[in-house]
C-alpha positions as YAML, in Angstrom:
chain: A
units: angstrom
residues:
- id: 1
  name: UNK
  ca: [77.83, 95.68, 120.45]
- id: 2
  name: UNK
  ca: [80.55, 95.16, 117.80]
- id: 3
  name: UNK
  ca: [83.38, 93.20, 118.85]
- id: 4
  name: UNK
  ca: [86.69, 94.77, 118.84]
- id: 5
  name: UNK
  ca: [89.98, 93.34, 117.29]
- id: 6
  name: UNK
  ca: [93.24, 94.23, 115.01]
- id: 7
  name: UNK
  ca: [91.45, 93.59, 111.49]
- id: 8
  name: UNK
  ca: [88.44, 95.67, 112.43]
- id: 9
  name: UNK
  ca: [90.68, 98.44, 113.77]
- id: 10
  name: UNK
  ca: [92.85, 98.04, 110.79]
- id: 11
  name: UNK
  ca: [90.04, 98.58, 108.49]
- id: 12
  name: UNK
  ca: [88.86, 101.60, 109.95]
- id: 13
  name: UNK
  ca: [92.30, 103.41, 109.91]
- id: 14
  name: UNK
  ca: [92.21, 102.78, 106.35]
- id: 15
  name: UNK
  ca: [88.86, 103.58, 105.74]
- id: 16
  name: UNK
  ca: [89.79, 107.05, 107.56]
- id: 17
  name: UNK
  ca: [92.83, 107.39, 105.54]
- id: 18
  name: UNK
  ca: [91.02, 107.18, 102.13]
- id: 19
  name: UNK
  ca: [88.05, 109.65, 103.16]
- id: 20
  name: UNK
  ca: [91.21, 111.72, 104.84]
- id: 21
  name: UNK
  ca: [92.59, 111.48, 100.79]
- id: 22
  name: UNK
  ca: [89.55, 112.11, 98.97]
- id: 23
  name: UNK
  ca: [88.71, 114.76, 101.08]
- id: 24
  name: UNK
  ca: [91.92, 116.88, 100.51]
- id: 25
  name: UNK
  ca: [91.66, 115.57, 96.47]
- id: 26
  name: UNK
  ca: [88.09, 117.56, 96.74]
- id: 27
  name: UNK
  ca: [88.95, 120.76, 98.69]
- id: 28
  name: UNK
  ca: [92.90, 121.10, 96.71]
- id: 29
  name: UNK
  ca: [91.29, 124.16, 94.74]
- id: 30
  name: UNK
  ca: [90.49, 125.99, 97.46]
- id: 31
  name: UNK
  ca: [93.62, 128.43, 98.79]
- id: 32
  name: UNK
  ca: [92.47, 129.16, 102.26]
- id: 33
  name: UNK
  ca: [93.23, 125.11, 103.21]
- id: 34
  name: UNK
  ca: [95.79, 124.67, 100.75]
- id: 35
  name: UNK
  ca: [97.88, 123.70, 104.29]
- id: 36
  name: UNK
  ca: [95.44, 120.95, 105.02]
- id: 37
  name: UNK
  ca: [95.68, 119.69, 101.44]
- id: 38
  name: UNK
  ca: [98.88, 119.52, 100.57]
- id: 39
  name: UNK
  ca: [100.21, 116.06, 100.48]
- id: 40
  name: UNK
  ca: [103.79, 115.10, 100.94]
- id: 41
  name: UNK
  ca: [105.10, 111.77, 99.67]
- id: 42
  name: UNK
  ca: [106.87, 109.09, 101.53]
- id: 43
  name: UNK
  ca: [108.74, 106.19, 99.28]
- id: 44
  name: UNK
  ca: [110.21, 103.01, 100.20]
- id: 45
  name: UNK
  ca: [111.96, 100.90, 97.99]
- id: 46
  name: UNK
  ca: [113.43, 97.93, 99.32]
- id: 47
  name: UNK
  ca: [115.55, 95.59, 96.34]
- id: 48
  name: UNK
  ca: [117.79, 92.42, 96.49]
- id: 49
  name: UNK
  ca: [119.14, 90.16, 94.34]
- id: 50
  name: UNK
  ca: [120.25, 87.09, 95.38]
- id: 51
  name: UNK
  ca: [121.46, 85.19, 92.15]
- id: 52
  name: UNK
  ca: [117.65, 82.97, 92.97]
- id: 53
  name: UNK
  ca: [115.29, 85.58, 93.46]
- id: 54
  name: UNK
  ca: [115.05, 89.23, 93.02]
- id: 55
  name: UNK
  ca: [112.44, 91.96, 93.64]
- id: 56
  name: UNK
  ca: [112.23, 95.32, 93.24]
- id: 57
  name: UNK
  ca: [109.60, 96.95, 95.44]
- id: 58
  name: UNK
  ca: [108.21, 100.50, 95.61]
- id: 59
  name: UNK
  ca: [105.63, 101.65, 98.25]
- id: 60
  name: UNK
  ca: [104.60, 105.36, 98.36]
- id: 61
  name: UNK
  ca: [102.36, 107.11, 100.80]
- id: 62
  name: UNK
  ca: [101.02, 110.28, 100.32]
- id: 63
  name: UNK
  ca: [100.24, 112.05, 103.62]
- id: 64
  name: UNK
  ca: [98.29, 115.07, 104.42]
- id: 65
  name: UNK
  ca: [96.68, 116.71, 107.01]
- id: 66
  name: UNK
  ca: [93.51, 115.79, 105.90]
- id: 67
  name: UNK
  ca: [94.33, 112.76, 106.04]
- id: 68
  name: UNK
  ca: [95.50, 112.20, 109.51]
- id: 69
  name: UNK
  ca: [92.28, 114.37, 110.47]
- id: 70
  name: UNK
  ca: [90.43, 111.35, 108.61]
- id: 71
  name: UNK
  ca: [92.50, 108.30, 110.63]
- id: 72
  name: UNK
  ca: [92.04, 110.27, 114.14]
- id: 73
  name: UNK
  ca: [88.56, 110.63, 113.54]
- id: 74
  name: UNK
  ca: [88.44, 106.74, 112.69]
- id: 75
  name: UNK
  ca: [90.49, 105.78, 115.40]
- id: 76
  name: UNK
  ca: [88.08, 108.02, 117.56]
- id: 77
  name: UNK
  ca: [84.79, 106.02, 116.11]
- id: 78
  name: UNK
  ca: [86.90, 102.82, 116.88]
- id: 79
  name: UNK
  ca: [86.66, 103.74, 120.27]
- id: 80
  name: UNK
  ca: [83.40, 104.62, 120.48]
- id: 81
  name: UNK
  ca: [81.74, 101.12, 119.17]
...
């Protein structure tokens, strides 16, 4: 039996969030599920400067429902182990 903690659950969400991705990049020429494969794009951008340091940061997410299929399906596998 696998033991359970945060890194291994974090690993799998991810995991399930790529195959979520590359499954929608795969099926995007098909019409019927263009619903499923349509991604939508969600940007942060945090910035400072503070004379010292400054950063400029830019973090985008691209979310589909292919996607979230993928991390429910790893959380579900999580659970299962």
């Amino acid at each position: 039996m696998m033991k359970k903690n945060t890194w291994t659950l974090l690993i799998f969400l991810l995991l399930g969030l790529i195959v979520g991705s590359i499954a929608a990049h795969l099926l995007s020429s098909v019409e019927e599920i263009s619903f499923l494969t349509k991604a939508t794009p969600l940007t942060w951008q945090p910035r400072a400067n503070l004379d010292v340091i400054s950063y400029d940061l830019r973090i985008t997410v691209k979310i589909s429902l292919l996607s979230i299929a993928g991390l429910a399906a790893s959380f579900w596998i999580y659970r299962r182990l």
